[in-house]
N, C-alpha and C positions, 0 to 999 in steps of 0.2 A: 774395148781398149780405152784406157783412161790415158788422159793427156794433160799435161800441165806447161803455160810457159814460166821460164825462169828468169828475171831480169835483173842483172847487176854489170858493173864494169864497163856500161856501154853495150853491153853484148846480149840479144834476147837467145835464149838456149829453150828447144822444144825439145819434149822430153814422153815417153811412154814409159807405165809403167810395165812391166816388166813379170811383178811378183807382187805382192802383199808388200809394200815400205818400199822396192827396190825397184828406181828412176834410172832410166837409160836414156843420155842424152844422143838422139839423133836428128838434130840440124842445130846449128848456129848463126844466126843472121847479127846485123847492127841493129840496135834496140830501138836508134832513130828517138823521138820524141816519147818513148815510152816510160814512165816511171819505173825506178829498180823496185818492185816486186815480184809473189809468185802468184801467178794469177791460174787458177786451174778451172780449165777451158774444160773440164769434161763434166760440171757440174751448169753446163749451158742448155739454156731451152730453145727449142724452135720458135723463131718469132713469129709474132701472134700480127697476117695480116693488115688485121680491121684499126692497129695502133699503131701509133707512133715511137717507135727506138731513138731517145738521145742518151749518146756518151762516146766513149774513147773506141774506134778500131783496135784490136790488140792482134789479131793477126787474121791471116788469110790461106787455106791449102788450097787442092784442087776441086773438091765438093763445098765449101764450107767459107763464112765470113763470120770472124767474134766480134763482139762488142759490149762492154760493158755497162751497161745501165745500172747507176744508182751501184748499188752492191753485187747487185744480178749481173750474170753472162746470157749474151743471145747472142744465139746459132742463127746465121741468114744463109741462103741458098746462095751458092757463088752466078750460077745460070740465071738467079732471079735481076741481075747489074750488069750493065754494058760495060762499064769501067770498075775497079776496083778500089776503094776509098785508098787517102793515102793511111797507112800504118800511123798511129801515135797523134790521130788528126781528131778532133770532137763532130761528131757528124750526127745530125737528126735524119733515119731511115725511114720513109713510109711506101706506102705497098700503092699503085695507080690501081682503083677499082674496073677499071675497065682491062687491062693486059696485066696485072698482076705483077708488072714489072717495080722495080726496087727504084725507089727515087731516093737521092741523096742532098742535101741542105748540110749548110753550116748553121748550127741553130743560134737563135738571138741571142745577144749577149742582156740579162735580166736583172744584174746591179752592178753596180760601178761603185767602183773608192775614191772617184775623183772630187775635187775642190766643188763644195756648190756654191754661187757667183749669184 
């Protein structure tokens, strides 16, 4: 089943497709810090342990955490996190080599626009 979210008006709308072209929106949450786009979560890959995931949370089910890297979506396993990133938050994912468990970072911030002094 394909799945897309839909972001505009403040409102993120999850959505399955249905048929060939034809979105069936079933849940509507607050889009929260999300940018208005459509982001389609079902062209996501399973994240890859041995790396490191930084970018935007874009939503969370019962199996499943997204996040968008760069252009790319990754799929993380919702059981692999003791807490659940906030939605609309920039977070760097890496995997503990010992439990396999999901660690969560705000990642550094790598240039700045401010006054140099």
């Amino acid at each position: 089943m394909k799945q897309r979210l839909l972001v505009m008006n403040g409102q993120k709308l999850v959505q399955d497709e249905k048929a060939p072209g034809k979105w069936e929106t079933v849940n509507v949450e607050k889009a929260g810090a999300l940018k208005p786009a459509i982001y389609n979560i079902y062209l996501s890959q399973q994240a890859d342990k041995t790396a490191a995931h930084s970018g935007v949370i874009l939503h969370a089910d019962k199996e499943s955490i997204y996040q968008q890297s760069g252009r790319d979506f990754v799929q993380h396993k919702r059981s692999d996190f003791d807490k659940v990133p906030e939605i609309g938050s920039a977070k760097t994912i890496t995997y503990s080599a010992e439990s396999g468990r999901a660690q969560v970072d705000t990642p550094a911030q790598t240039q700045s626009r401010g006054v140099k002094r």
